[in-house]
C-alpha positions in Angstrom: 99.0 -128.4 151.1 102.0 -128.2 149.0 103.0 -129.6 145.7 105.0 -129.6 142.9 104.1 -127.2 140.2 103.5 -129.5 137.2 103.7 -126.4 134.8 106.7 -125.8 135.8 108.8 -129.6 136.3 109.2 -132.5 134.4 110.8 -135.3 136.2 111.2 -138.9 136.2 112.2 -141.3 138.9 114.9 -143.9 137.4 117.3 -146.1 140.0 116.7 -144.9 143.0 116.9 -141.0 142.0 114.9 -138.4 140.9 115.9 -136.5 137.5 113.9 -133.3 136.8 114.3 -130.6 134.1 113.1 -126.8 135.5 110.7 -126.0 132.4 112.0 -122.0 133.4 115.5 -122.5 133.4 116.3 -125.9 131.3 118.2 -126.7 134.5 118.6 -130.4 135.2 118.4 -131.3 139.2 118.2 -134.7 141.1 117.9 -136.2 144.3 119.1 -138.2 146.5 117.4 -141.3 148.1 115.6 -139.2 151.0 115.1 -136.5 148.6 112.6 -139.3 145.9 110.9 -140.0 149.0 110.0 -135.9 149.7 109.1 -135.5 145.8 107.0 -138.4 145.0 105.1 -137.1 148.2 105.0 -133.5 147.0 103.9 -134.7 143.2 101.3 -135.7 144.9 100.4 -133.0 147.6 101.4 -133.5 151.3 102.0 -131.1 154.0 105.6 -130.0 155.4 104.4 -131.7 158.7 103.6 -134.9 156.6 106.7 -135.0 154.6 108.8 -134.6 157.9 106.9 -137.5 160.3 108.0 -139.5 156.3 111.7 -138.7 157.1 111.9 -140.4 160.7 109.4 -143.2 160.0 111.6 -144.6 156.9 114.9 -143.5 157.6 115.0 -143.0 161.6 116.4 -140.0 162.2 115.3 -137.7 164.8 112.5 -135.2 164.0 114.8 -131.8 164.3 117.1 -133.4 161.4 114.5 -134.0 159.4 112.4 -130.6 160.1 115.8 -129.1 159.1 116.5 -131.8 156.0 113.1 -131.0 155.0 113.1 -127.3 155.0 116.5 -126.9 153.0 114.4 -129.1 150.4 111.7 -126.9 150.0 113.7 -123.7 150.2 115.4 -125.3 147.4 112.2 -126.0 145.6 110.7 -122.7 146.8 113.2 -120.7 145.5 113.3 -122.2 141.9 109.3 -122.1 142.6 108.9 -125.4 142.0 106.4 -125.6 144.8 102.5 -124.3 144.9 100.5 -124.3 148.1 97.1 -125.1 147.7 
């Protein structure tokens, strides 16, 4: 299970994005439409498989895209580590 490390991210969603502030690094980041859909699904715990089938169900895109769209997001998120696995 993966999800967002709340100790580590405060975010918001507001219009269609998501604004976060990394508690570590006072960095500001946001997403993009498919990327509010990954992190209100990791805020609240999901699997990688989960967040992937979420990807081609809403937006219809074949399942290697999103594998690869959804690994680039959490190697993003990993690498900040923004992301605990439970």
């Amino acid at each position: 299970m993966l999800r967002l490390r709340n100790d580590a991210v405060r975010w918001r969603e507001i219009d269609r994005e998501v604004v976060a502030i990394d508690l570590d690094s006072s960095m500001y980041l946001s997403t993009n439409e498919s990327g509010v859909l990954l992190w209100r699904r990791l805020a609240d715990g999901t699997t990688r498989a989960e967040l992937v089938e979420e990807l081609v169900r809403t937006f219809g895109i074949d399942p290697v895209r999103a594998e690869a769209d959804v690994a680039g997001f959490l190697d993003e998120l990993e690498a900040r580590n923004l992301l605990e696995r439970e």
